[in-house]
N, C-alpha and C positions, 0 to 999 in steps of 0.2 A: 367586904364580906364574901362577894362571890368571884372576886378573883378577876375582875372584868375593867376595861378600863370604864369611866366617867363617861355619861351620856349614854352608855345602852339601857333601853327601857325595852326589850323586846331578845328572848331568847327564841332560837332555830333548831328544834331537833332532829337528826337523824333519827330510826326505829332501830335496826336490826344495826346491836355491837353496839350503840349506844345507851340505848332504854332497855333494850331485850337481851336475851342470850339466847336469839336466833338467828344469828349468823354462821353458829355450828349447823343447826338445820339446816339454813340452805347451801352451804359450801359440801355437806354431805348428800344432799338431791341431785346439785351441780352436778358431783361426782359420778352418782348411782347412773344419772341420765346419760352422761356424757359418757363414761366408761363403755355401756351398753350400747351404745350407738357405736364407740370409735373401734370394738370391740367387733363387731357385725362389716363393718364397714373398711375395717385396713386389717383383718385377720389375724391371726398371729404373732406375736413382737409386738403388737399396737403399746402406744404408749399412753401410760393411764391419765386422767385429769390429774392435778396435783391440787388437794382442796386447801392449800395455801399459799403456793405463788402463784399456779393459774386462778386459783378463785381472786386472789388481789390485785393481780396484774389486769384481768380478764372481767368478772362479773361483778365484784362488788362494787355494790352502789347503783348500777346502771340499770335503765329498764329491762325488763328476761329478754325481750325480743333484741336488745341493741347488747345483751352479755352472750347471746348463742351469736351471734354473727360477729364480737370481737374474740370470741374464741375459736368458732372455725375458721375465722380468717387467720388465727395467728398459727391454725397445722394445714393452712395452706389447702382447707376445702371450701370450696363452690358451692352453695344449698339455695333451692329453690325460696322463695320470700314463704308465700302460701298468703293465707288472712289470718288476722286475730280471733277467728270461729274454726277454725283448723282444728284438727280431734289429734289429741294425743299419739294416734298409731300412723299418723300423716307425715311423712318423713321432711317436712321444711321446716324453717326457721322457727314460725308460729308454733308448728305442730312438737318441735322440738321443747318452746316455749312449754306449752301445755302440759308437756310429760313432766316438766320438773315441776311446775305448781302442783301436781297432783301427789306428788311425793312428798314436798314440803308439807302439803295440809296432812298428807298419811302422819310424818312426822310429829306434826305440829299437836297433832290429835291423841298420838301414843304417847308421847313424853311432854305433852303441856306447855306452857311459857313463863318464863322467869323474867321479870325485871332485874335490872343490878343495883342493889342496895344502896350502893353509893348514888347510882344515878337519880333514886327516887328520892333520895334524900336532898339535892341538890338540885332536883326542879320544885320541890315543897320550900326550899330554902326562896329560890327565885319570885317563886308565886308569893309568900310573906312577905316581900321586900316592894312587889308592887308590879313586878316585870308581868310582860305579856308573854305567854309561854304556846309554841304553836310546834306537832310534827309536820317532816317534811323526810319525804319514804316512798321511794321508785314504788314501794311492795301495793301488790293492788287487795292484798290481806291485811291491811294497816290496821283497821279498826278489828277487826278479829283477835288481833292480836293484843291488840292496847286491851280489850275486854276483858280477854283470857288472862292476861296478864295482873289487870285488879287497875287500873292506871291512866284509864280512858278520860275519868273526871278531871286530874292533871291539865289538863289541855284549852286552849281556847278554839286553836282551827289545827284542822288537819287538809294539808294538802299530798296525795297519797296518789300511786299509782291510775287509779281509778279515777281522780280529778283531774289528771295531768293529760289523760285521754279523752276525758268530755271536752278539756279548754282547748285540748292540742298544743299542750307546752312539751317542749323539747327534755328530755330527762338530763340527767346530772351524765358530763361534766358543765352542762348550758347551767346558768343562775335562776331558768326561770321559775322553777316549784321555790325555790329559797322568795323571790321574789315576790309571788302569787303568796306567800304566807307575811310578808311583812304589811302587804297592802291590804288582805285579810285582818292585820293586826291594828293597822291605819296608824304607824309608823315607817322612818326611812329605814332603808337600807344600812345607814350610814349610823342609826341607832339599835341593830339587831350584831345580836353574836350568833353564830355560828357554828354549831357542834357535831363533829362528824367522824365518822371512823375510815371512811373508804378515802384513796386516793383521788377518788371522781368527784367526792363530795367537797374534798378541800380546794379541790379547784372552781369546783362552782361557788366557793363561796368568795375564793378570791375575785374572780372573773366577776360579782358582782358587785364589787366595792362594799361589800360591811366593813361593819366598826369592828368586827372583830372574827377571827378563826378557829376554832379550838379545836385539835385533833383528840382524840383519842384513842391509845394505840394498846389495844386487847393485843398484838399478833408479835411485838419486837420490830414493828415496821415507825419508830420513832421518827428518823433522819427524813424517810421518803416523807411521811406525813408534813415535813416543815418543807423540803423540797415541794409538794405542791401546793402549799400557800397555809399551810400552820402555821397560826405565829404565836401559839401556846399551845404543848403539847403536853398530854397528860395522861399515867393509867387508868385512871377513875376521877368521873367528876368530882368524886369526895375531894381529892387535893387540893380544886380549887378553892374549898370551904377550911381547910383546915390554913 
């Protein structure tokens, strides 16, 4: 009924591109912040973020702090680290960090949060059927958004941005937020699926031996998605249910 092999009693969700339709938000922050910087910074001819092959190559999925330092490293600039209390107008990594959260919640705030129909319908399917149902979301706004969104009830654990830096788990492409949520679930590994939209996320879920992977692919990035470790790939969880 839900498209899964046998033996999973425990589903893994990503937030943003999988549950939400905020991944336009933040590949549009990405953008704002990063144009604005690279813009200031290499002058004239600078070459803009692309909020779809640098946002997927680059930021999704991964913690802000570890998607600003794979994307200036990938134009070949040097940025000071700074800390995670670093102010927005502080020109490091952090401080870089900070200016795109600030944008994202402006966003978030203006134009609201959507679930994806399909998706809501195919974690109520999951939840009827018995499954253990748990987000897992670099985003340290997880619960803000699950709220916003009408969706938070859905859930049994959330392991989120903000959990992942009290435990000091390593972010996605590492398995350990997937992991922190099955052991939250008090199930294996090896009985949790795996649902994710980002290239980083399909590898951490491979990287942690689940029972199951399922990409889903909002962007036309189908092939890459099975390249790192989809082993069902899909445009909407509705598919699996039909």
């Amino acid at each position: 009924m839900l498209g899964l092999p046998e033996g999973i009693r425990a589903c893994l969700f990503d937030l943003d591109g999988v549950l939400t339709r905020t991944a336009v938000l933040h590949a549009a922050a990405w953008k704002e912040m990063f144009d604005a910087f690279l813009s200031l910074r290499e002058g004239p001819g600078y070459r803009p973020f692309d909020p779809v092959a640098d946002y997927d190559d680059y930021v999704n999925g991964l913690p802000r702090a570890d998607g600003v330092r794979t994307f200036l490293a990938s134009r070949g600039i040097d940025l000071a680290e700074g800390g995670a209390e670093d102010p927005a107008e502080r020109e490091t990594v952090y401080g870089l960090g900070t200016r795109k959260n600030a944008l994202v919640l402006r966003m978030i705030k203006e134009h609201g949060v959507q679930a994806y129909p399909g998706s809501v319908r195919y974690v109520e399917a999951a939840r009827d059927a018995g499954l253990r149902r748990a987000v897992v979301s670099s985003s340290a706004n997880c619960l803000d958004v699950l709220v916003a969104a009408g969706i938070a009830d859905l859930f049994e654990a959330r392991i989120d941005g903000l959990v992942a830096a009290e435990r000091g788990l390593p972010g996605k492409p590492a398995p350990d937020t997937f992991l922190a949520a099955v052991q939250a679930l008090g199930v294996h590994a090896a009985q949790a699926a795996v649902f994710e939209d980002a290239l980083a996320g399909m590898e951490a879920g491979r990287n942690g031996g689940f029972g199951c992977v399922v990409g889903v692919d909002r962007g036309g990035q189908a092939d890459a998605l099975r390249r790192h470790g989809g082993q069902v790939v899909v445009r909407d969880l509705s598919d699996l249910l039909d």
